[in-house]
C-alpha positions in Angstrom: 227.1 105.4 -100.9 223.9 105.9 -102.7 220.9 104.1 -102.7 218.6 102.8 -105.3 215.5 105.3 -105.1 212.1 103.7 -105.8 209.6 105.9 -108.0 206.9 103.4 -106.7 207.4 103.2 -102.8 206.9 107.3 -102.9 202.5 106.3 -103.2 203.2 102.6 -101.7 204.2 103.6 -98.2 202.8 103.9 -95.3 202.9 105.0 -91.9 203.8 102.6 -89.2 201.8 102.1 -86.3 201.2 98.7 -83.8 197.7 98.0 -83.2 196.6 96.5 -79.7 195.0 93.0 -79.6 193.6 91.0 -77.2 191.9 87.5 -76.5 188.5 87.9 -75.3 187.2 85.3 -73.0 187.9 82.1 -73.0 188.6 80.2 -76.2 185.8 77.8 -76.7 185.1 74.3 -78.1 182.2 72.6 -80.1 180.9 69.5 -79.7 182.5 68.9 -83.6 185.9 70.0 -82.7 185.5 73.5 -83.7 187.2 75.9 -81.2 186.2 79.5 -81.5 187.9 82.3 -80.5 187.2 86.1 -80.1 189.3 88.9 -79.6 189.5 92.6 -80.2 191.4 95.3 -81.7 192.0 99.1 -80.9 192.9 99.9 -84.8 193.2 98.0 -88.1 195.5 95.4 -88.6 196.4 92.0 -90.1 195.8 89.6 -87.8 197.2 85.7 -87.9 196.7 82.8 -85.7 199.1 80.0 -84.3 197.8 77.3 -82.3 199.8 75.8 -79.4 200.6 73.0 -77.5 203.0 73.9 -74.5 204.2 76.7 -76.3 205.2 74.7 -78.9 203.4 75.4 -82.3 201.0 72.5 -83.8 202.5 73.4 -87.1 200.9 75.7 -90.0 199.9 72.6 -92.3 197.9 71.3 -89.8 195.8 74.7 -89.1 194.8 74.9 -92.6 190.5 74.9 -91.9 191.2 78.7 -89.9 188.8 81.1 -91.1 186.7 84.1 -89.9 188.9 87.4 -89.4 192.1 86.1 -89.8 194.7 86.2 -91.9 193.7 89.2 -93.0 193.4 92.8 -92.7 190.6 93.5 -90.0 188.5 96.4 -89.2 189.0 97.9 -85.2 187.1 96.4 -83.2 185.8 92.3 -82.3 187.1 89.6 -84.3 186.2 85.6 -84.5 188.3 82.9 -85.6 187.1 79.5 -85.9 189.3 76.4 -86.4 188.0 72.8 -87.3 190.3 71.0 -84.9 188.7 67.8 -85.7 189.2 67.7 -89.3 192.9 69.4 -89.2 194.2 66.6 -86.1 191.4 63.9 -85.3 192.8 61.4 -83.3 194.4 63.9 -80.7 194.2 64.8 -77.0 195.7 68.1 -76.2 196.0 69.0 -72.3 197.0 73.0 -72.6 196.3 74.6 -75.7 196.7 78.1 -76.7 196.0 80.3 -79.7 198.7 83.2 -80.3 197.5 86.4 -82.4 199.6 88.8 -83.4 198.3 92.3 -85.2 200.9 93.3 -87.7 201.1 97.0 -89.4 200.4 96.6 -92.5 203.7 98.7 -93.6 205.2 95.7 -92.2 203.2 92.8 -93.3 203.9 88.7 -93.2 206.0 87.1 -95.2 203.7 85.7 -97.9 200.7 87.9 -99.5 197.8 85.9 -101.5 196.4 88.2 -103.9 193.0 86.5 -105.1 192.4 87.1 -109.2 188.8 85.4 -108.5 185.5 87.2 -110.1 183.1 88.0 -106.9 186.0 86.9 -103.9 185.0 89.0 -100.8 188.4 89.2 -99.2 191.4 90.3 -102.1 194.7 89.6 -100.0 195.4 87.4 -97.3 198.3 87.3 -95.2 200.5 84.5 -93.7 203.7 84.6 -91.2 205.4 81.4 -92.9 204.8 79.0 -96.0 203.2 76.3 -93.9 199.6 78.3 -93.2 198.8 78.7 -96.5 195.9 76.1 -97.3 196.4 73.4 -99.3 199.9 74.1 -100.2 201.2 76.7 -102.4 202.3 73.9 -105.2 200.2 70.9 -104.3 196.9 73.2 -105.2 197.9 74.2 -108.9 194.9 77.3 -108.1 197.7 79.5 -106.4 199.4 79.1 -110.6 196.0 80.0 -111.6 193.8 82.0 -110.5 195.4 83.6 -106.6 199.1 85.8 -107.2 201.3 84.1 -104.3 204.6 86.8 -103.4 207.1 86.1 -101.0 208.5 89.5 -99.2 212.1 90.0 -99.7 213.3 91.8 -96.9 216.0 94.1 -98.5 215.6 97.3 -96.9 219.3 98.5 -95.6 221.2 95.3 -96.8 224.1 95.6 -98.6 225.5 93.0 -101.0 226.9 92.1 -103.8 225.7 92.5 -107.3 227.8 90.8 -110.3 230.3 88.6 -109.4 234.2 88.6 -109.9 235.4 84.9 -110.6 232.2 82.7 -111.1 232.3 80.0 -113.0 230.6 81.0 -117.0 230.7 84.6 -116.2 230.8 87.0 -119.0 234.1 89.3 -119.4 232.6 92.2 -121.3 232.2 94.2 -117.8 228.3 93.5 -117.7 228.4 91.6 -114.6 231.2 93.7 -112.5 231.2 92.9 -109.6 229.7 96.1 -107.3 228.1 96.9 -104.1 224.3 97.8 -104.0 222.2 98.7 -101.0 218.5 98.4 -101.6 215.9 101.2 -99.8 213.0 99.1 -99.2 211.3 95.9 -98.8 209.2 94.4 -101.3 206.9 91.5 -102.6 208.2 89.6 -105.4 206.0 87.0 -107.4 206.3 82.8 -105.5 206.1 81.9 -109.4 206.2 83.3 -113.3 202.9 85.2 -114.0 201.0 82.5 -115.9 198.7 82.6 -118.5 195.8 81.5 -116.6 196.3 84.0 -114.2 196.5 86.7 -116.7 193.3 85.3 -118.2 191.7 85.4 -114.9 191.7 89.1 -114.8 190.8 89.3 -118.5 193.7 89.2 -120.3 193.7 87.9 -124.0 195.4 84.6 -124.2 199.2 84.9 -125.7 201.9 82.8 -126.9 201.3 78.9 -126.7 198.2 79.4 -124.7 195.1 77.3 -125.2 192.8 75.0 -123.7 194.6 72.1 -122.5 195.0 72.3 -119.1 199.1 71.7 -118.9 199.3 74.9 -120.8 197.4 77.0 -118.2 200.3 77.0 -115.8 203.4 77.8 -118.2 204.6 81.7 -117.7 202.8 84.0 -120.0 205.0 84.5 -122.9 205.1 86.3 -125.9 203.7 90.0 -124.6 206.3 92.7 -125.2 207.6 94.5 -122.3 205.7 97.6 -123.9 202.4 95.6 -123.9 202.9 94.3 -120.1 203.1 98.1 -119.1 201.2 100.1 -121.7 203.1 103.3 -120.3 206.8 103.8 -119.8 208.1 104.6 -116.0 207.8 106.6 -114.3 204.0 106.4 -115.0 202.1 103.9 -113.5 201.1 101.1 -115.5 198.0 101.8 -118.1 194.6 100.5 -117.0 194.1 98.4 -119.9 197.2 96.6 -119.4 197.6 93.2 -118.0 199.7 95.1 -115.2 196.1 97.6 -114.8 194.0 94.6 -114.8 195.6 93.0 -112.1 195.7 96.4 -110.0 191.7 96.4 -110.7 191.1 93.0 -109.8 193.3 93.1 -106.6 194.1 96.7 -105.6 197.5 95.7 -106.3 200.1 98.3 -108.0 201.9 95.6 -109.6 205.3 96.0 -111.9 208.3 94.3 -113.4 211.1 94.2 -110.4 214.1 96.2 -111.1 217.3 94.1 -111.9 218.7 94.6 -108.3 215.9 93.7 -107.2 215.4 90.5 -109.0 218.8 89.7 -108.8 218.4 89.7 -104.7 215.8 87.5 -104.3 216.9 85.5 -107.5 220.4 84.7 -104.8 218.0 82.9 -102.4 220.2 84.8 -99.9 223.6 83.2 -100.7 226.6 84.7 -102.6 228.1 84.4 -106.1 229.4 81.1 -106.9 226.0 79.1 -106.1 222.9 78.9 -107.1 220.0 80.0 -105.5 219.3 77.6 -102.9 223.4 77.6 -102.3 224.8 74.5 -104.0 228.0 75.0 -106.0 227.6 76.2 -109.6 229.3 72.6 -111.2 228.8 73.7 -114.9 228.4 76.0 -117.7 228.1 74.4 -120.6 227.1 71.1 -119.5 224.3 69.5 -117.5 224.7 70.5 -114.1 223.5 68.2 -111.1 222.4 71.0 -108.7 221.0 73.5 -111.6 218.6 70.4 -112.5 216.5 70.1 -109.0 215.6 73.7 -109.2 215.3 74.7 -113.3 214.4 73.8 -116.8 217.5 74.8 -118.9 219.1 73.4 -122.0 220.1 69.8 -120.5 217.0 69.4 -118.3 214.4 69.0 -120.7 215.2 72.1 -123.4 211.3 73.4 -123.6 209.1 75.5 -121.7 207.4 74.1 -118.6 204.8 75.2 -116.3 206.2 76.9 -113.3 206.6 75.4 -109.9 207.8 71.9 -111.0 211.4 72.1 -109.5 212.6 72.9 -106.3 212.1 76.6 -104.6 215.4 78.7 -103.7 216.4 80.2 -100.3 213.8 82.7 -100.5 211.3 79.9 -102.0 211.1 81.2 -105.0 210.4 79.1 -108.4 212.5 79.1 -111.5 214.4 81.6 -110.6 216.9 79.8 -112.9 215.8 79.1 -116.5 212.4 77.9 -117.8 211.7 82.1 -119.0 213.7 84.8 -119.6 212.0 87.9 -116.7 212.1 91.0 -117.6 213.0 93.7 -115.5 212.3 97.4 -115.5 215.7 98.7 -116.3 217.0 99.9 -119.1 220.0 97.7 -120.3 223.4 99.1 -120.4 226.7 97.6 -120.0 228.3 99.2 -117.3 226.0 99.4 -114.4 228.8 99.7 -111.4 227.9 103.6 -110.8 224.3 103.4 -110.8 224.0 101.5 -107.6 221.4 99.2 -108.9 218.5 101.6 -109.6 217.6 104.4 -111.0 217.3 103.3 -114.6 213.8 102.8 -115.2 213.2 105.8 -117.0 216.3 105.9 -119.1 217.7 109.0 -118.0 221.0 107.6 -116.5 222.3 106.2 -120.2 221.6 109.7 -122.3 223.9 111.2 -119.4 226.1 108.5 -118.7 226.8 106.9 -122.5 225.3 109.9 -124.7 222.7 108.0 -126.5 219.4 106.9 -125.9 218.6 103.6 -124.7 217.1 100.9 -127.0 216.5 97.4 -124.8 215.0 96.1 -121.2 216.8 94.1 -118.7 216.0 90.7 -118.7 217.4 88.0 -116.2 217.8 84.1 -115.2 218.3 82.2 -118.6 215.5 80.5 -120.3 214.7 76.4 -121.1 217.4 76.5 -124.0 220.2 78.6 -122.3 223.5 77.2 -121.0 223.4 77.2 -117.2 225.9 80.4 -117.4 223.2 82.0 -118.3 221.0 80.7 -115.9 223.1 82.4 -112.9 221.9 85.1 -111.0 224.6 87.9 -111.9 223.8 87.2 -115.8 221.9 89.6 -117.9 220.9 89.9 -121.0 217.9 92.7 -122.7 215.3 92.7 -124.6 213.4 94.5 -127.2 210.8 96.6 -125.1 208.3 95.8 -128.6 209.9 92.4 -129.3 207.0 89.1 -128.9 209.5 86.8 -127.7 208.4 83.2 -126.8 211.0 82.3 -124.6 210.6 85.9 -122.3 208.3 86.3 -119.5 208.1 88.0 -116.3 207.8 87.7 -112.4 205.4 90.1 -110.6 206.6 92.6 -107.7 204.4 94.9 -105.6 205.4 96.9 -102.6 201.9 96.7 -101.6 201.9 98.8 -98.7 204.8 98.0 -97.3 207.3 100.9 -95.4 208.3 101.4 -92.3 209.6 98.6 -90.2 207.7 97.3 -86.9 207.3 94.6 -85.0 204.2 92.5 -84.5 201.9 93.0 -80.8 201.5 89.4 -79.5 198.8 88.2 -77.5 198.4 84.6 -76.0 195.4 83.2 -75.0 194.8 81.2 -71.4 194.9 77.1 -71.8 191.8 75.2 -72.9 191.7 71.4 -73.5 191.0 69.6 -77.0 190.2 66.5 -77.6 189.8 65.9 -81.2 188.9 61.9 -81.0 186.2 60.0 -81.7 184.1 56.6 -81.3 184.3 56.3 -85.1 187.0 57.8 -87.2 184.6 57.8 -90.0 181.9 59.3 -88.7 180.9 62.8 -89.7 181.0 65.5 -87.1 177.3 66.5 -85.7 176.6 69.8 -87.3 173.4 71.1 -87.6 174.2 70.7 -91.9 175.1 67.6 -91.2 171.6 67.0 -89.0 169.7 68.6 -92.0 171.1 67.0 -94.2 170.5 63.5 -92.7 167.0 64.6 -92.2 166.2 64.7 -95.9 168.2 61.3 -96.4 165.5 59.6 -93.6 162.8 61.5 -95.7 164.1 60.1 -99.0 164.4 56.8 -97.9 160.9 56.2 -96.0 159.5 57.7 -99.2 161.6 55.4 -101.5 160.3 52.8 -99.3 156.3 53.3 -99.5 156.8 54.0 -103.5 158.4 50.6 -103.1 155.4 48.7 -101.1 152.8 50.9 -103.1 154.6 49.6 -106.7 154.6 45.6 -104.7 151.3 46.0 -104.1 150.1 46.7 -107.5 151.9 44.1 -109.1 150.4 41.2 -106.2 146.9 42.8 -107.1 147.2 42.4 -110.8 148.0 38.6 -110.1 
């Protein structure tokens, strides 16, 4: 059996190797609640941070005020982390704490990569082991649709599976979705959401589409940009610089692309088989409203119009709108009969002048759209694309292999046990910082001189009586 062969992982990868980290000293705690904690590092890696109670984790929501060198990639050599305990848990008492760091190769990053589309940010990607640790919440804080790139890895390297599907329910019968085994090379990052048009704007992209000021609008995918004007170059060429795909890679250092169709169609699955949908409930429908299609996508029976992404539930692999609200598009070249090709190796159109003796003339694109049927919302259905067509109900999702490659695991270090105690007289009461002391300092002076202007203006006004 072949495998799908990536043109991109060939300048993506890298080499693995596992860094060496370790706690120095004793984790310490302010008189605020902040602990502090130092550690160092033989090489470079991405380092992330768990706080513990009894071995037992305190949970990433409630870890969210980290910062210093952490979830990150750090330099060799000392690192500080500092957590504001007080404002993440107040009220608790903690007997044996610990704080777990783990240096990860960057060939074999965390799970979720942050790529920040800010003018001026200091620190592009950030790295975190699960959902939970990323601050705020990826869909309660409506920045990571607007101006930060959220991707989810999909770990895919060596799995085999099945692409198409053989007796689901609204599948087509022209032999587009025959069934087939596939067996992907390579891990890879594909976008948590639809690029949006504010995030294209944010690296200077000119609006598209239905884009305008109106804040709702700022979070619905970036439509009508043709697959050519995404690119600017065909494959296997890198995208062109002055393309929305080469202004993301400038803002974030990011080699950004359309996922191939096996690729999209594997994450798209959540992880589950044919028959379902991506977070594994039954397909119920095709040409109806379907119950379990309606918590995770904005199709023909759920609303019938574009919304902004993130507004239904995520699939196995916590991905949004996976299922209809925009038609992705994929890097592919469409052609009928894909059973022979493995998944890959279409990008550049070579496969369909050998294979069907004429050259190709449409993209793959994938996961239905806010007026298709839910049969054409399913994962194993595909339909193409125009690559010079403006089409208002086609989009895309982002995928970057980053620097993703060979597999290892994690080092893991645990610091010794340190007391917290994040209470205090008054839950109200700020935490004494020397801000905080500055800042009352100029209140005290504000108010004494409020209160002489006040005598001085009393005193007047009694004189002139």
């Amino acid at each position: 059996m072949k495998t799908i062969i990536s043109l991109a992982m060939a300048c993506s990868a890298v080499a693995a190797t596992a860094a060496t980290i370790s706690v120095t000293g004793q984790p310490t705690v302010g008189a605020d609640g902040t602990v502090t904690v130092t550690y160092s590092l033989d090489e470079p890696a991405i380092v992330t941070a768990d706080f513990q109670e009894n071995g037992a984790s305190l949970g990433g929501t409630n870890q969210w005020s980290m910062a210093g060198d952490v979830f990150r990639l750090v330099p060799a050599g000392t690192g500080t982390i500092t957590w504001n305990a007080a404002k993440d848990i107040p009220g608790r008492q903690l007997s044996s704490v610990t704080v777990e760091l783990k240096a990860w190769a960057e060939s074999d990053a965390p799970d979720y990569l942050i790529a920040d589309l800010m003018v001026g940010s200091t620190c592009r990607l950030r790295y975190y082991p699960s959902v939970d640790y990323i601050p705020g919440g990826i869909v309660a804080d409506e920045g990571y649709r607007m101006y930060y790139l959220p991707f989810r890895k999909i770990r895919a390297k060596g799995v085999t599976w099945t692409m198409g599907t053989s007796s689901e329910k609204g599948r087509t019968t022209d032999g587009r979705e025959t069934a087939h085994q596939v067996t992907l090379n390579a891990n890879y990052y594909i976008g948590v959401f639809e690029l949006t048009h504010a995030q294209c704007a944010a690296c200077g992209v000119s609006r598209a589409g239905n884009y305008n000021e109106e804040y709702r609008w700022r979070m619905i995918p970036q439509n009508r940009t043709t697959w050519n004007g995404y690119r600017g170059t065909q494959p296997p060429a890198a995208p062109s610089d002055s393309s929305p795909f080469g202004k993301i890679k400038a803002r974030t250092g990011l080699l950004v692309d359309f996922p191939t169709e096996a690729q999209w169609e594997f994450a798209a699955r959540g992880g589950y088989g044919e028959g379902t949908w991506g977070d594994g409930s039954a397909i119920l429908a095709t040409t109806s409203t379907d119950a379990n299609l309606s918590k995770l996508a904005c199709y023909k029976y759920n609303g019938n119009a574009m919304t902004s992404t993130g507004l239904h539930l995520p699939n196995g692999y916590g991905l949004y709108d996976m299922h209809g609200n925009i038609m992705e598009m994929c890097q592919d070249w469409y052609r009928v009969d894909i059973t022979t090709l493995n998944g890959g190796g279409t990008a550049d159109g070579a496969h369909y002048v050998d294979d069907e003796n004429s050259a190709p003339t449409a993209r793959v694109q994938r996961g239905g759209y806010y007026a298709t049927n839910p049969s054409g919302c399913r994962a194993s259905s595909r339909a193409s694309v125009e690559p010079g067509a403006y089409k208002t109900e086609s989009g895309c999702r982002l995928m970057t292999y980053a620097n993703l490659g060979e597999e290892v695991a994690p080092t893991v270090t645990i610091s010794s046990s340190f007391t917290l105690d994040t209470r205090r007289d008054d839950p109200h009461a700020e935490a004494t910082t020397a801000s905080t002391v500055e800042l009352r300092s100029k209140q005290t002076v504000f108010s004494v001189s409020f209160a002489l202007d006040m005598l001085k203006q009393i005193g007047t006004i009694i004189l002139f009586q």
